[in-house]
LUMKEVO-900587 format. One record per residue: x, y, z of N, C-alpha, C in turn. Coordinates in steps of 0.1 Angstrom, whole numbers, plus 2048, in hexadecimal, padded with zeros to 3 digits. Example, Ala and Ser with C-alpha at 12.3 -4.5 7.8 and 13.67 -1.06 7.14 Angstrom:
REM residues 2
8847C784E87B7D384E8847DF84E;8807EA8478897F584788180084F;
***
This chain:
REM residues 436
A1B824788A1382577CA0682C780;A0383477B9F883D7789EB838776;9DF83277B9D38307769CB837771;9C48307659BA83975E9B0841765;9AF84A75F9A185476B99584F768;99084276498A83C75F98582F76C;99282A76D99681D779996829783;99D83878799C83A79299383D797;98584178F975841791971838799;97482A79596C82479597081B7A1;97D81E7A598681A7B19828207BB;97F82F7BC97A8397C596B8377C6;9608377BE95A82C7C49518247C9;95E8187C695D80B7CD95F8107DF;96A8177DB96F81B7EE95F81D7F6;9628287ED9508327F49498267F7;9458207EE93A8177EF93C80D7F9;9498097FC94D80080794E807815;95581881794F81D81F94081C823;93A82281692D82581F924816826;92480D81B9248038249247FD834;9318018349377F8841933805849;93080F84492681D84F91D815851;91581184790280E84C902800854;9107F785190E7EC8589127EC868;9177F986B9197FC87A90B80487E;90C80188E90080A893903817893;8F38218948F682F88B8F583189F;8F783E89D8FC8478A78EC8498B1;8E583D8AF8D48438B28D18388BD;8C583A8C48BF8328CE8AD82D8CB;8AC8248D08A28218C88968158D5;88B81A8D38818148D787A80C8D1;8797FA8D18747F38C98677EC8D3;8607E78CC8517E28D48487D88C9;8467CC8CF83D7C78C982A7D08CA;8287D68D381A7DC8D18227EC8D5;81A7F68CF81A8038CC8148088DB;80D8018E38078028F28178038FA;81F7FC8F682D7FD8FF83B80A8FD;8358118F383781E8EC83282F8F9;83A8388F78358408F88318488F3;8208488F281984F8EA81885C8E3;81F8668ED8228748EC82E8718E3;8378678E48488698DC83D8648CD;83C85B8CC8338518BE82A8618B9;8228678BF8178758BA82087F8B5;82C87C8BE83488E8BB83A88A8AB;83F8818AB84687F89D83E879890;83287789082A87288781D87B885;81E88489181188E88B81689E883;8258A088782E8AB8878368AD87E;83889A87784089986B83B8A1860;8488A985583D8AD8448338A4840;83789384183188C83F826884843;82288E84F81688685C80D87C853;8088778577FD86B8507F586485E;7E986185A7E085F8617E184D863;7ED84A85C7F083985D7F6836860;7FB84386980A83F87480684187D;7FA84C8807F485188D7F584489A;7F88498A27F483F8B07E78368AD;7DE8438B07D283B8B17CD8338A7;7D283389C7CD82688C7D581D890;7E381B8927EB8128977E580B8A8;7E48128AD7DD80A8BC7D18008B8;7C98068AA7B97FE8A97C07F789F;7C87F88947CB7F188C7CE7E2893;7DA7E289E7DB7DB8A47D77CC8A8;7C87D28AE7BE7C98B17B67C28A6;7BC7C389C7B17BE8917BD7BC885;7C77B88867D27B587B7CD7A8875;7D27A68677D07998607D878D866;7D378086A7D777986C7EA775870;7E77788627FA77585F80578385F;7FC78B866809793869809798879;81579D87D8167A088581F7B0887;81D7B789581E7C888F82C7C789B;8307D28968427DA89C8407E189C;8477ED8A58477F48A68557FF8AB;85C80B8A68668108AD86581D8AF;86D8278B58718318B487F8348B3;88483E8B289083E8AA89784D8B1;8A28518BD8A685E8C38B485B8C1;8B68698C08C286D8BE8C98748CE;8D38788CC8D687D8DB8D687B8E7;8DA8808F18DE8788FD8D5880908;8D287B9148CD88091F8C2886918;8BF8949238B48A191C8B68A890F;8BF8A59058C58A78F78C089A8EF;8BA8938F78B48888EB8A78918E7;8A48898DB89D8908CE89A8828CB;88A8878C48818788C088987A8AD;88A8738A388C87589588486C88E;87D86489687685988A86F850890;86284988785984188E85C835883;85882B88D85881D87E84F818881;84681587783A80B8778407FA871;8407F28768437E486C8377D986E;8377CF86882D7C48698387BB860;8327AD86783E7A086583279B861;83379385182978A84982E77E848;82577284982B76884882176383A;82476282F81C760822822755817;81975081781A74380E8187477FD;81E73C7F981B73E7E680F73C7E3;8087357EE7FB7337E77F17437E8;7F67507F17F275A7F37F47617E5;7FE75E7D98027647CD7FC75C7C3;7ED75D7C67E67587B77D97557C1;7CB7597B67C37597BB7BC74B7C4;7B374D7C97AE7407D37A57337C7;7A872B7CC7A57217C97937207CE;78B71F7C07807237C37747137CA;76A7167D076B7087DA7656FD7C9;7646EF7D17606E97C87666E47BB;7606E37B27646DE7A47646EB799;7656F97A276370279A77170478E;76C70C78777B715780789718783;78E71477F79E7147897A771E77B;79F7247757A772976F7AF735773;7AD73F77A7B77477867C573C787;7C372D78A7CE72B78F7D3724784;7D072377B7D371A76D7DD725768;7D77307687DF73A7627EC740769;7EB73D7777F574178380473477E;7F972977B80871E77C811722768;80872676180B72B75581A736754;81273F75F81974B75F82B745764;82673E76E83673E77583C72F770;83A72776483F71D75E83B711767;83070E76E8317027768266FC775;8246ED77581A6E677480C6EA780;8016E877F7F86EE7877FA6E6793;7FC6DA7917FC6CE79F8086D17A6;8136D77A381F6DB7A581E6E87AD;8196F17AC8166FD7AB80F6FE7B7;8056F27BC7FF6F17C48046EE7CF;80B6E47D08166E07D78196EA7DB;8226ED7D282E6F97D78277037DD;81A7097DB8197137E68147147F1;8107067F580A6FD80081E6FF809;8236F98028336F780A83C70580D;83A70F80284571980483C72280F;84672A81384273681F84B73F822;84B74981D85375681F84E76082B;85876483285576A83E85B77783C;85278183885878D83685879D83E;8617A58458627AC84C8617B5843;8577C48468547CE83C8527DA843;8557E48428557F284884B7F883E;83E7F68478367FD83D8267F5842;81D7F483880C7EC83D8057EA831;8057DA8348007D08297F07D4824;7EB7E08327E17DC82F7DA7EF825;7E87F68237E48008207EF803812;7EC80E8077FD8127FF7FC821804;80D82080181082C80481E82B80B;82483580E82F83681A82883882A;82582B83082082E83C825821845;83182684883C81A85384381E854;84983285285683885B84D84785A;85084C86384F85986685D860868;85F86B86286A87186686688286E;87288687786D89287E87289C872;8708A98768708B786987F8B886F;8878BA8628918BB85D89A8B3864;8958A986789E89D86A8A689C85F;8B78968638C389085B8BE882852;8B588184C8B18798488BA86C83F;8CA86F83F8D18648388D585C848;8D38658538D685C8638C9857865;8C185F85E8AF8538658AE84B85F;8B28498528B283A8498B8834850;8C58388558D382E85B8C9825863;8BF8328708B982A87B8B082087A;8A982386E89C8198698A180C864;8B180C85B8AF8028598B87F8866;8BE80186E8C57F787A8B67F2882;8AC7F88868A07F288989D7E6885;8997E887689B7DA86E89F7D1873;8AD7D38708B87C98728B57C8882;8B37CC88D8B17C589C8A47BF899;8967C489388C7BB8978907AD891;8987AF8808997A08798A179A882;8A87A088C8B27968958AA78E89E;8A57978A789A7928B38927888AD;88B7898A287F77E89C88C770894;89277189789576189189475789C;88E75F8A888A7518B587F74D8AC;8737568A686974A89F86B749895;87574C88D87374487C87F751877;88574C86D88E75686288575A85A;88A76885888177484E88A774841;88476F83888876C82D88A77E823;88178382788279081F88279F829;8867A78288847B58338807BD826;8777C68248727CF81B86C7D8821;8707E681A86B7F581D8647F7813;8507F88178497FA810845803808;8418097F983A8107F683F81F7F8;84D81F7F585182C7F58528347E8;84C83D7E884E8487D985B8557DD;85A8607D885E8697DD85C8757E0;8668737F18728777ED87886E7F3;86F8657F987985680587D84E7F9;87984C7EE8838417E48978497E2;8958577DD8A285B7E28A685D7EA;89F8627F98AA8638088AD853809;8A98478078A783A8078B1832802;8B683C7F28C28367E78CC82F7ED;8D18347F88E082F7FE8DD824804;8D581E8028D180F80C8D8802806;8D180D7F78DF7FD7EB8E87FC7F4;8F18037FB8FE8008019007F680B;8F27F180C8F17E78178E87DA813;8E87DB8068E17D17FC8CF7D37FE;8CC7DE8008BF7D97FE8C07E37EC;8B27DD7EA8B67DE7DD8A57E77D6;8A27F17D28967F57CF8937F07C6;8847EA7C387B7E67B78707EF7B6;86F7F17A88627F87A58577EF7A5;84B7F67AB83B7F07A88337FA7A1;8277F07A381F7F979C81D80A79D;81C81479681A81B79E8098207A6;80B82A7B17FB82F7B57F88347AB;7EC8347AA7E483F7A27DC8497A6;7E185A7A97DB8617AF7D786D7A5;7CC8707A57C287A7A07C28887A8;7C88917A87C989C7AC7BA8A57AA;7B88AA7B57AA8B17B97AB8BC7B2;7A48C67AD7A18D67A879F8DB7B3;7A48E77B879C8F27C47928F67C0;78A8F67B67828F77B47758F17AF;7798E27B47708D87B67698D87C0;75D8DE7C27568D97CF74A8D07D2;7478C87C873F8B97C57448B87B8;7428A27B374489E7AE7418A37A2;7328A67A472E8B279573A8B9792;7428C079874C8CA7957588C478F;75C8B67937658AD7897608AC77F;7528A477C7508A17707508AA766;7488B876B74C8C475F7578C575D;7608C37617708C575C7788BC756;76B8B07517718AA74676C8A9736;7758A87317728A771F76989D721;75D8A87117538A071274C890711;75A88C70775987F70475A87770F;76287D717765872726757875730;75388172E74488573973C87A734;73C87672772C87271F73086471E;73F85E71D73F85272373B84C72F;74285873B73E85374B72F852749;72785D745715858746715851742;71584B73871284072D714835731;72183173372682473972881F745;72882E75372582876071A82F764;71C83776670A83F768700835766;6FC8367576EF8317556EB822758;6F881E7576F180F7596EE80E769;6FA8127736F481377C6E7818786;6E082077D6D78267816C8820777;6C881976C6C281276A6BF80576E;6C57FF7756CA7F177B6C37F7789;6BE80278E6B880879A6C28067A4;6CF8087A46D580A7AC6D78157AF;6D98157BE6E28247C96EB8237CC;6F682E7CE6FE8327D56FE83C7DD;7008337E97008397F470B83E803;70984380A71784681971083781F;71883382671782783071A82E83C;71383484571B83584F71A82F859;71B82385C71F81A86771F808860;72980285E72D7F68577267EC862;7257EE86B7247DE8757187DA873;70C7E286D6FF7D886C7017D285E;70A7D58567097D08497167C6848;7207C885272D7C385072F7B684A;7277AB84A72C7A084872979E839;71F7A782E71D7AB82372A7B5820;7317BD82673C7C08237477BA81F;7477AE8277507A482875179E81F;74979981B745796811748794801;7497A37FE7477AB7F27547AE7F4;75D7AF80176A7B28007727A87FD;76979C80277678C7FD77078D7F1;76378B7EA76378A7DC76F7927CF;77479B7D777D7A37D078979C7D0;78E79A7E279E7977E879F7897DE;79677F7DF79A76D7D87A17727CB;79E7807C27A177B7B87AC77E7B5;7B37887BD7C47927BD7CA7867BA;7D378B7B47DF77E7AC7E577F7BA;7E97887C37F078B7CF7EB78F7DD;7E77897E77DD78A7EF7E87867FE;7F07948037FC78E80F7F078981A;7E679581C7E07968297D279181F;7CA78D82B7B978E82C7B4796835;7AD79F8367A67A984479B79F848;7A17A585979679B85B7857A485F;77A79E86176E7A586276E7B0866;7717AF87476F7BB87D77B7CA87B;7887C587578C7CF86D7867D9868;7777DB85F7727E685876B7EF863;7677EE86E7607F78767657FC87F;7747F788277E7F588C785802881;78A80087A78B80D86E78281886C;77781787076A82086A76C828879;76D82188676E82888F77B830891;78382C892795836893795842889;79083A87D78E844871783851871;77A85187A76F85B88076C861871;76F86E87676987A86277687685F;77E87085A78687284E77D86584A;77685A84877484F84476785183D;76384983275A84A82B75883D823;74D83A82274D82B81773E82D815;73C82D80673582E7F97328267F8;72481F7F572180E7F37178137EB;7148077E170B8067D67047FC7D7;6F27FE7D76E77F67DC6DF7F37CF;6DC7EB7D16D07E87C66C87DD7CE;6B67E17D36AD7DD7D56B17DB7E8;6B67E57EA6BD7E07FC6CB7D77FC;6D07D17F16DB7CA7F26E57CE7F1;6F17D07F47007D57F37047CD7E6;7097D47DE70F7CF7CF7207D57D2;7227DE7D77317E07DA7317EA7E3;7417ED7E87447F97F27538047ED;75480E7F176280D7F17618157FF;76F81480577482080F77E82580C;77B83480E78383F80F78884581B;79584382079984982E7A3857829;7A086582C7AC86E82E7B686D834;7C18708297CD8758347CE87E830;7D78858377D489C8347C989782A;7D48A181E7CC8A58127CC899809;7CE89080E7CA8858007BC878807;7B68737FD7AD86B7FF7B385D7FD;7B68548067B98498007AC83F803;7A983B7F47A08347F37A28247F0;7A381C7FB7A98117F77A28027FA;7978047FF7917F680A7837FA7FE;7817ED7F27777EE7E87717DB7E6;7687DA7E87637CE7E67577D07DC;7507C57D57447C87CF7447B97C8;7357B47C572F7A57BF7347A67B4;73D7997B07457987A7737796799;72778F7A072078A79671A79778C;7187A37967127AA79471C7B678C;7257B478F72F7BA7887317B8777;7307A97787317A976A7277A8761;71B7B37647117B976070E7C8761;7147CE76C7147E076E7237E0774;7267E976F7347F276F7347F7781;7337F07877357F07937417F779A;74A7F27977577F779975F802795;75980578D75F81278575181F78E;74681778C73D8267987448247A4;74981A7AA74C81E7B575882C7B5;7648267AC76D8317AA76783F7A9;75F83F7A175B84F7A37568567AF;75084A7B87498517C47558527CD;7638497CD76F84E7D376F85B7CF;7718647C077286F7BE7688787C7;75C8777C775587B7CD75187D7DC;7578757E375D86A7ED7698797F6;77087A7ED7818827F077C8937F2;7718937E376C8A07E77698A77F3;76589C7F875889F8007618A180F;76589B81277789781F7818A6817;77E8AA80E7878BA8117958B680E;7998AA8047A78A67FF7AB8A87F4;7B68AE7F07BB8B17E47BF8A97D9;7BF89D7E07C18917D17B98847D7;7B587C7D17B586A7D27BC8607D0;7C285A7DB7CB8507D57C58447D3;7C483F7C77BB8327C57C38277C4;7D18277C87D581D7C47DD8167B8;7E08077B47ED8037AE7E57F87A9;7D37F97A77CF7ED79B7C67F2794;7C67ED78E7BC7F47837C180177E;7CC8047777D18157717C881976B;7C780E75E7BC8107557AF819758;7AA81675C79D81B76279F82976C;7AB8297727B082F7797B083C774;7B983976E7C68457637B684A75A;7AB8427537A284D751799859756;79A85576279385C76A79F86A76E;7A686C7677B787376B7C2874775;7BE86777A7C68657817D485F77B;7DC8627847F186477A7F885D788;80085378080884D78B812858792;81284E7A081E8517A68258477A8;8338477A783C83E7A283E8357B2;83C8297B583F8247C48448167C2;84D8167CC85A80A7CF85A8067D9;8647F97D98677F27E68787F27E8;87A7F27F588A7EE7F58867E37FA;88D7D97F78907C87F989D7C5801;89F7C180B8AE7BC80A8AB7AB810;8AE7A280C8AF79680E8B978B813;8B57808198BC77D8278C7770819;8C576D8108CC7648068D176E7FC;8DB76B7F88E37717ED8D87707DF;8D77647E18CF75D7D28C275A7D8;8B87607D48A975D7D389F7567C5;89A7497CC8937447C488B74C7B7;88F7507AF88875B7A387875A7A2;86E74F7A986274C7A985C7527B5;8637537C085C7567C985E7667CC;86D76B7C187077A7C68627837B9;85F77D7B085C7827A38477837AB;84A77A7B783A7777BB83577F7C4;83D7827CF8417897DC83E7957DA;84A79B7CD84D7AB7CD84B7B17C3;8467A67B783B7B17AB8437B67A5;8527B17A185C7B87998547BC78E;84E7B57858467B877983D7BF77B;8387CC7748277D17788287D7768;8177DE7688157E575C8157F3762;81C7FC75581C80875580F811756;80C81975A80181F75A7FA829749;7F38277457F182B7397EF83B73B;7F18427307F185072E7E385272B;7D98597317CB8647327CC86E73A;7C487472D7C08827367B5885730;7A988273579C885737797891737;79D89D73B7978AF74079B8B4735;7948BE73078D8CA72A7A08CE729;7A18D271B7AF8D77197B88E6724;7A98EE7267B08F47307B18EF73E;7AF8E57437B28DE74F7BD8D474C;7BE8D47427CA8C573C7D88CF73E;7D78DC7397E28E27367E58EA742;7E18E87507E88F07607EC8E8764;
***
């Protein structure tokens, strides 16, 4: 009897699908260098494939990873591999992996509990959101603990946790990245089971070289997206953005961050050296971190100047003074041509009196100019504010694969941010810059 061509679709496949499978679940044809510190690495093999890649980045570099190192957040811990193909003097480097192992509590998914008899509404609204009594809620995120394995860095967005070499087979480099994976999750159950393995923050073109992974149950979720603002070549100061926007949006920015900040006698100014001010940084940066509904890591102090140094001229941070006091910061570190501007703190008091935060954004713009980068990446909060300034998502994911069939729906919906908001439609520039 003859089957429908309908059934024989879907028969053919299931095969495929079961082939390719039982491919990624065997070892790929590759050799592989794994290391708890990047010091036990060869530094020329780690430079050749991460400075030479299309996709070089200055957050794979050796030397950010060697300093990063020394100054990681508490609760994580760093991996490291390489990834060759071929045998003898025919071996060939194809890929770098960056990972970090988090060990993060529910109480890290909802803002901090402020000291005292203060306002608990942050967490009033946390136990709201996920259907659970507040005393309950408390408990539970004092007791649960997810230990999660991530190809990628909690403490940056972006794709920066694989490097691939030029014109590498890239459906064999995935093969090798995720058998890496799968050895470090093996090796680490001497201290504890990894409840989650996740490939960070990939957009494209790694979300489709990536697709075939379903085959092995990891599974991609969308987040938020970045929001990056693409530079004019013929921007050469921030003056030169602002003329290139319609006027309503020019005479807003004066109006509503300009003037007050400059009436309020505040400056904006370069910082160049954080360590006499640093603990005022710190500061202004936890006044921000308490209030993330989602907070995996904390940086610790010495992190920002430990960054200011590796980072040399690509690094920049903007801070805003009034009467000698720091009211906020941001930092801007380059990679090539993009500015990612991601390390922003500022006084929550003072904020909710001058538009603090939205000047700082602009001086990121200003910030990127200045570093010779073709776009800003500001990031996956605040669109709103974002997206006026013209900045347009880029669409970025996670692949998930998980060590339980069935996952508690409270702790996966907390973790991985299945839910986000869409980024709103603006365009701010002068119709003939709207329309290239």
């Amino acid at each position: 009897m003859k089957l429908p061509a309908a059934l024989q679709n879907l028969t053919s496949a299931l095969i495929q699908r079961q082939k390719e499978r039982k491919r990624l679940r065997g070892p790929a044809d590759l050799h592989y260098a794994i290391a708890d510190s990047i010091s036990m690495l060869d530094a020329g093999s780690w430079n050749e494939v991460t400075t030479q890649s299309a996709q070089a980045s200055f957050f794979m570099s050796h030397d950010y990873l060697s300093a990063l190192e020394q100054v990681l957040p508490l609760n994580l811990s760093a991996r490291y591999a390489l990834i060759f193909s071929g045998e003898g003097s025919e071996r060939q480097i194809i890929a770098a992996v960056y990972m970090q192992i988090a060990d993060i509590t529910l109480a890290q998914a909802r803002p901090e509990k402020p000291a005292g008899n203060a306002d608990r509404t942050g967490n009033k609204a946390a136990a709201k959101k996920w259907g659970l009594p507040l005393e309950q809620l408390d408990k539970l995120a004092q007791q649960t603990r997810q230990r999660i394995l991530t190809c990628g860095n909690f403490l940056t967005f972006g794709q920066h946790g694989i490097a691939f070499a030029k014109d590498v087979d890239t459906q064999l480099a995935w093969h090798g990245v995720v058998e890496v994976l799968y050895r470090v999750r093996q090796a680490e159950k001497l201290a504890g089971k990894t409840h989650f393995v996740m490939i960070k923050d990939l957009h494209e073109p790694y979300i489709s070289q990536a697709a075939h992974l379903e085959n092995l149950s990891y599974r991609y979720v969308e987040t938020e997206p970045n929001m990056v603002l693409d530079l004019a070549p013929d921007w050469k100061s921030y003056d030169d953005y602002l003329a290139s926007l319609a006027s309503k949006y020019r005479s807003s920015i004066r109006n509503a961050v300009f003037k007050p900040i400059d009436e309020a006698g505040c400056t904006v100014e370069k910082l160049d050296d954080l360590t006499p001010v640093l603990d005022d940084i710190y500061a202004l940066y936890k006044a921000v971190q308490v209030n993330a509904d989602f907070r995996p890591i904390e940086l610790l102090p010495e992190y920002f100047p430990v960054l200011q140094a590796v980072a040399a001229d690509r690094f920049l941070c903007s801070v805003i003074k009034r009467e000698g006091k720091l009211l906020g910061f941001l930092i801007s570190v380059a990679d090539g041509d993009t500015a990612i501007a991601y390390h922003i703190g500022f006084d929550r008091v003072a904020a909710e009196e001058l538009p603090i935060y939205l000047r700082l954004l602009h001086a990121g713009i200003a910030d990127a100019i200045t570093l010779g980068c073709k776009q800003v990446s500001f990031g996956r909060t605040a669109l709103e504010p974002k997206a006026a300034l013209g900045a347009k998502p880029q669409n970025f994911g996670v692949f998930i694969r998980h060590r339980q069939p069935v996952l508690n729906k409270l702790i996966k919906r907390l973790l991985l941010g299945i839910e986000h908001d869409d980024a709103p439609e603006r365009n701010p520039f002068k119709k003939e810059k709207a329309a290239k």
